[in-house]
Short mmCIF file of the C-alpha atoms (twelve columns), coordinates in Angstrom:
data_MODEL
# 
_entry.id   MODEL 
# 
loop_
_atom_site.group_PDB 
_atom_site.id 
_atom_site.type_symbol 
_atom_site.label_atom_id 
_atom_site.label_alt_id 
_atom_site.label_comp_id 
_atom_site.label_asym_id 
_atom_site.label_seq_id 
_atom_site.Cartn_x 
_atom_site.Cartn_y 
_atom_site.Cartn_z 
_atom_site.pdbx_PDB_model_num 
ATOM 1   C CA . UNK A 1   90.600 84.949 107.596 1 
ATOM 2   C CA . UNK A 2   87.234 85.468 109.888 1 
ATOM 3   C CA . UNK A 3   87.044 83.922 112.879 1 
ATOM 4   C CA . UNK A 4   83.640 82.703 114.381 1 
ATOM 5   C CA . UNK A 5   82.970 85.239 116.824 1 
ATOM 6   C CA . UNK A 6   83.706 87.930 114.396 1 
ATOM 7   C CA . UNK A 7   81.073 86.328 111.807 1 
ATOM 8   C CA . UNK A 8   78.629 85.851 114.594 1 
ATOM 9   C CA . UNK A 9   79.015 89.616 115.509 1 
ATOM 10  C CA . UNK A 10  78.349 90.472 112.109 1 
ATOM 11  C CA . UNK A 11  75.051 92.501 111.513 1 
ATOM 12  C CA . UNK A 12  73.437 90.936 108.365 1 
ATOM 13  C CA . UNK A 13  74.617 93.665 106.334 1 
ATOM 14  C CA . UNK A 14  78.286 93.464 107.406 1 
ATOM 15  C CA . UNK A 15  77.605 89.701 107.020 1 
ATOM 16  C CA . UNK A 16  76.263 90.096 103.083 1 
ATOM 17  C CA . UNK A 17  79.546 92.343 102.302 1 
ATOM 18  C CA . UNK A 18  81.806 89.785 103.507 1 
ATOM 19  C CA . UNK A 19  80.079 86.650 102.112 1 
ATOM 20  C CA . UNK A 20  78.078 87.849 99.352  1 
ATOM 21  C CA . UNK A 21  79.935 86.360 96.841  1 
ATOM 22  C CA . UNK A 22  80.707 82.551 97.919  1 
ATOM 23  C CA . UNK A 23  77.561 82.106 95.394  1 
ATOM 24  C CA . UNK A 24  78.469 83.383 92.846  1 
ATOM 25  C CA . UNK A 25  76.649 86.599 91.700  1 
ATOM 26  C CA . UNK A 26  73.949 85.567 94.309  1 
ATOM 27  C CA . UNK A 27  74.419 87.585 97.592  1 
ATOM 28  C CA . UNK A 28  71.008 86.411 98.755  1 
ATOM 29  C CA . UNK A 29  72.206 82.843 99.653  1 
ATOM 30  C CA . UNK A 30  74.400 84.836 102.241 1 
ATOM 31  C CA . UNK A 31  71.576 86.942 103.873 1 
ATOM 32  C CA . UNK A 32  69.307 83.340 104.332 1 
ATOM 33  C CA . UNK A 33  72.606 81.951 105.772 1 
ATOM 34  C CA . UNK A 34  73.088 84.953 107.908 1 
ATOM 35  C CA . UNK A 35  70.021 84.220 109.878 1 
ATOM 36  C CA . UNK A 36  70.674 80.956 110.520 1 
ATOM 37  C CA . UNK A 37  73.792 81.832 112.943 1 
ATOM 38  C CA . UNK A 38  75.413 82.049 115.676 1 
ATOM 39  C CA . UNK A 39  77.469 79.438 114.266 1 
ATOM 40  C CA . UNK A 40  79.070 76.686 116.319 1 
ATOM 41  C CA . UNK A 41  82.072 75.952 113.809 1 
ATOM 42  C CA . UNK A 42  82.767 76.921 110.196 1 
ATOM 43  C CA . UNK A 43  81.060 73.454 109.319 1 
ATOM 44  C CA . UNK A 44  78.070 75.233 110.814 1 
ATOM 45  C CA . UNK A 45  78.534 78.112 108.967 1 
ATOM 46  C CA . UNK A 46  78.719 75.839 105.573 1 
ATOM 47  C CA . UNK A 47  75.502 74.156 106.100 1 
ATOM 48  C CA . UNK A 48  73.980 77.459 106.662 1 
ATOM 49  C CA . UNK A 49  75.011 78.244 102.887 1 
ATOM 50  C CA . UNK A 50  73.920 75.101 101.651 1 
ATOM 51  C CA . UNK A 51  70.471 75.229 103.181 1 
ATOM 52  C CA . UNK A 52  69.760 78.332 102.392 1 
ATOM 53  C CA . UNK A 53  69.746 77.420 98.900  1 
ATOM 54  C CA . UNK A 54  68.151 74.397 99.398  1 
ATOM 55  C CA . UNK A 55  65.370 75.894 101.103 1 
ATOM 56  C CA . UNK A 56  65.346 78.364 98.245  1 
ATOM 57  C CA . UNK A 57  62.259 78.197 95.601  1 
ATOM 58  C CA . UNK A 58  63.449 76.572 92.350  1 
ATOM 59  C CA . UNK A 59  63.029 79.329 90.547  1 
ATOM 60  C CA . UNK A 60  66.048 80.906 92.551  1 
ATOM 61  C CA . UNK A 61  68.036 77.451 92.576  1 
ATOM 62  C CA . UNK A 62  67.984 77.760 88.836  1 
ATOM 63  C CA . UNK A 63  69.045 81.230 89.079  1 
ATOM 64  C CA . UNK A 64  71.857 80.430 91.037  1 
ATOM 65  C CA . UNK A 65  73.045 78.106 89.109  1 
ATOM 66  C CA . UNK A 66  72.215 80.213 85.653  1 
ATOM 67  C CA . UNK A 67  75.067 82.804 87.577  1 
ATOM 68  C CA . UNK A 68  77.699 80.899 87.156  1 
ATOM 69  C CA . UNK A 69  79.985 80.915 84.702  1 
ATOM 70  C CA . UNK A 70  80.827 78.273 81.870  1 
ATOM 71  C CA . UNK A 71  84.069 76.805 82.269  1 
ATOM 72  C CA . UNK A 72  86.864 77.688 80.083  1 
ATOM 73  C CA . UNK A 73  83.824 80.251 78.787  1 
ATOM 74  C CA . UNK A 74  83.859 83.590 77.229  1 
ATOM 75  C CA . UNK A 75  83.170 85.006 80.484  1 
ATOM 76  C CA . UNK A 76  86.691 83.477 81.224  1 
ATOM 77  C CA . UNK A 77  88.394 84.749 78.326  1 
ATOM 78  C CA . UNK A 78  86.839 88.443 78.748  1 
ATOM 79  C CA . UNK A 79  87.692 88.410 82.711  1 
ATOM 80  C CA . UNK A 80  84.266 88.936 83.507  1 
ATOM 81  C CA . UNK A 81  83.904 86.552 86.684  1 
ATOM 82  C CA . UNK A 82  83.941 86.596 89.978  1 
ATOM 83  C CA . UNK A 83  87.269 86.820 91.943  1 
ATOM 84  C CA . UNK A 84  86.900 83.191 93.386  1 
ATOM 85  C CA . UNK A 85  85.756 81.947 89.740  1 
ATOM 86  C CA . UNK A 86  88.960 83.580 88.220  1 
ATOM 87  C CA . UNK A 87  91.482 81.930 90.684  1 
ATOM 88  C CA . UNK A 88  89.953 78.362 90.954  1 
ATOM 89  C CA . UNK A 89  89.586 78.487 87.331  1 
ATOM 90  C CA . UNK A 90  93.413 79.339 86.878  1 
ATOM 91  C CA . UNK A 91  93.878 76.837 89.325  1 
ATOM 92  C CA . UNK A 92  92.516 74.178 87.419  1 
ATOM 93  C CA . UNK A 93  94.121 75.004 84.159  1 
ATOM 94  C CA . UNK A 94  91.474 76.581 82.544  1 
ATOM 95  C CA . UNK A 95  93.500 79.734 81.878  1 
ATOM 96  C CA . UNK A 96  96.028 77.692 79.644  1 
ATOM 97  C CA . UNK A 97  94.229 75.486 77.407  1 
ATOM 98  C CA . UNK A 98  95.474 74.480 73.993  1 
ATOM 99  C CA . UNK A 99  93.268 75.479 70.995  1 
ATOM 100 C CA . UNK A 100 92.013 72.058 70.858  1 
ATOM 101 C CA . UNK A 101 91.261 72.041 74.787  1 
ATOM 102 C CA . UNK A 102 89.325 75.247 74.462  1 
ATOM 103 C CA . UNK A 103 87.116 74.173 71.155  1 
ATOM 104 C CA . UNK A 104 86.414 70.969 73.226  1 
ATOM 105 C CA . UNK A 105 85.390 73.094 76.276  1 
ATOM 106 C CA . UNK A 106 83.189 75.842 73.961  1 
ATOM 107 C CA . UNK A 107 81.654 72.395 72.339  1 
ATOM 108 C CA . UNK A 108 80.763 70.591 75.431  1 
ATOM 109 C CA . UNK A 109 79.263 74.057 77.468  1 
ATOM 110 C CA . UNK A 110 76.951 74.844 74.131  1 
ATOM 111 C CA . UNK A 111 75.932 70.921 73.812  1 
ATOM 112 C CA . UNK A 112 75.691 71.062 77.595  1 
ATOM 113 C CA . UNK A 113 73.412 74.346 77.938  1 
ATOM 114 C CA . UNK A 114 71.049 73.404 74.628  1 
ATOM 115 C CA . UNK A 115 70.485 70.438 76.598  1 
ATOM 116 C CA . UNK A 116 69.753 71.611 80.237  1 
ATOM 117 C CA . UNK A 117 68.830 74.945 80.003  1 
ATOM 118 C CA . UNK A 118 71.786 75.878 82.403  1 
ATOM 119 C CA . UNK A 119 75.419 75.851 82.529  1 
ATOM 120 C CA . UNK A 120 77.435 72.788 83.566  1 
ATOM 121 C CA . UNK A 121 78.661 73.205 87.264  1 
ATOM 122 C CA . UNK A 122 82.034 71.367 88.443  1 
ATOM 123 C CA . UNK A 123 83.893 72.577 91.603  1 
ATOM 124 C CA . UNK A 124 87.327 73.138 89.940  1 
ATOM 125 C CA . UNK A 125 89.203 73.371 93.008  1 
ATOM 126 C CA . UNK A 126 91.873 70.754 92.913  1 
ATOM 127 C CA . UNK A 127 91.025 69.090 89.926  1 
ATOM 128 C CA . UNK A 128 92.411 69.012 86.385  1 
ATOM 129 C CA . UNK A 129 91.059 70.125 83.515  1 
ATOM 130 C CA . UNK A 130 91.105 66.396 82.096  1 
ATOM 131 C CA . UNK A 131 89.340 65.296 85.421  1 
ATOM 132 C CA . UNK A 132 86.951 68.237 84.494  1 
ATOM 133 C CA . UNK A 133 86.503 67.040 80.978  1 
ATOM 134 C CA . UNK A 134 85.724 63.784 81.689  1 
ATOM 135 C CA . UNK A 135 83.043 64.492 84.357  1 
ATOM 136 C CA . UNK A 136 81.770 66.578 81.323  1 
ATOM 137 C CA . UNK A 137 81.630 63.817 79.121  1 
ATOM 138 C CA . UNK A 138 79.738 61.635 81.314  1 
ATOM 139 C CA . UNK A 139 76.921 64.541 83.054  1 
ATOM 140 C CA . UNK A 140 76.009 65.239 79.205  1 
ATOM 141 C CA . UNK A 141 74.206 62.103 79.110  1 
ATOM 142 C CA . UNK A 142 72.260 62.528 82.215  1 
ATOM 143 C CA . UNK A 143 68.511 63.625 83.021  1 
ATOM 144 C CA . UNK A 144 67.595 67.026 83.553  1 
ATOM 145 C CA . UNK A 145 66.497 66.668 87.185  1 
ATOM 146 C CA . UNK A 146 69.643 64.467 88.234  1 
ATOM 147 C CA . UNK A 147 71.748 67.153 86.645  1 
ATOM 148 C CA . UNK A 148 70.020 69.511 88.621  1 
ATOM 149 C CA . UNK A 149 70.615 68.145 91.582  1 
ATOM 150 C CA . UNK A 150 74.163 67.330 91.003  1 
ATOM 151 C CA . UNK A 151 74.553 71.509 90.280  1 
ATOM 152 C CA . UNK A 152 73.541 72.360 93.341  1 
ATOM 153 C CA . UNK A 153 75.785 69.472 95.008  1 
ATOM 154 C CA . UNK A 154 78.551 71.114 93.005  1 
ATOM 155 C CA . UNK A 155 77.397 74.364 94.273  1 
ATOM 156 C CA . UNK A 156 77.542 73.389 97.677  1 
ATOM 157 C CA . UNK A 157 81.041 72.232 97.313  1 
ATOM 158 C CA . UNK A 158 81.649 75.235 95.734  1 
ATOM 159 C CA . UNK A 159 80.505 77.504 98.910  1 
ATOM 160 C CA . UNK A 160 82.364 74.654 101.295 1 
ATOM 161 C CA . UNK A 161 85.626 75.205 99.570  1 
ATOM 162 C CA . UNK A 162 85.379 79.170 99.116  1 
ATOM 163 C CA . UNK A 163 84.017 79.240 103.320 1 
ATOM 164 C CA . UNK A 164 87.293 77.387 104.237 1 
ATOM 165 C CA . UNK A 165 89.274 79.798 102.219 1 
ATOM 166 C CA . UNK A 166 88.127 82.719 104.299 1 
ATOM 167 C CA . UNK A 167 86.819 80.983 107.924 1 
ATOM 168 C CA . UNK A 168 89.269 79.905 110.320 1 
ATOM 169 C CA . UNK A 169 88.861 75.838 111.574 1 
# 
């Protein structure tokens, strides 16, 4: 666990090596964030993630969320995630599914991707995998552009959650 007055000592490059990751394969949301410090409180420190993306072009929102993995994907099966992917993904149940579970997962990400041109984005962390199948169902009927936007919420949530994993309150 960091504390805030170690992260706000942290020379961008330090800064990058720790946090690189909380977006997943996209270490440059962490050097925008870095130069939004000192931070305040770990809250602080969150936002910074988020609007750093946010802020980002959407050619590199769209990249960002083209990083992550699908859930219950072949990346998943092959181990070829990040860390934080892996465990939240076990976490949710994704590591166990049935035969039927899995078909309905590889079904719903190719349905999912043909449609939007990116894969579908759900902060597992605490959630089932029948939560996570149902928010499935219902985001395959959506618009591009909402969906978009609720990635990047689901990104967000995604940095919030991995943030309070390795910042102390």
């Amino acid at each position: 666990m960091w504390s805030l007055a170690e992260i706000n000592r942290m020379p961008k490059p330090e800064f990058v090596a720790a946090f690189g990751d909380v977006a997943e394969h996209s270490a440059w949301v962490a050097e925008e964030a870095h130069a939004l410090g000192p931070f305040a409180a770990r809250d602080d420190l969150i936002t910074a993630f988020e609007t750093a993306m946010r802020d980002a072009s959407h050619g590199m929102q769209l990249d960002l969320i083209r990083a992550h993995p699908d859930l219950a994907g072949k990346a998943a099966m092959a181990g070829k995630m990040a860390e934080d992917s892996k465990k939240e993904q076990a976490g949710a149940g994704l590591d166990q599914l049935t035969a039927e579970e899995f078909a309905r997962f590889t079904d719903l990400n190719g349905r999912y991707l043909a449609k939007f041109g990116f894969p579908f984005i759900f902060a597992v962390k605490g959630a089932t995998k029948d939560m996570i199948l149902a928010a499935f169902e219902t985001r395959i009927d959506n618009e591009t552009d909402q969906e978009f936007e609720t990635a990047l919420q689901q990104i967000a949530r995604i940095f919030r959650f991995r943030l309070e994993d390795r910042v102390e309150a």
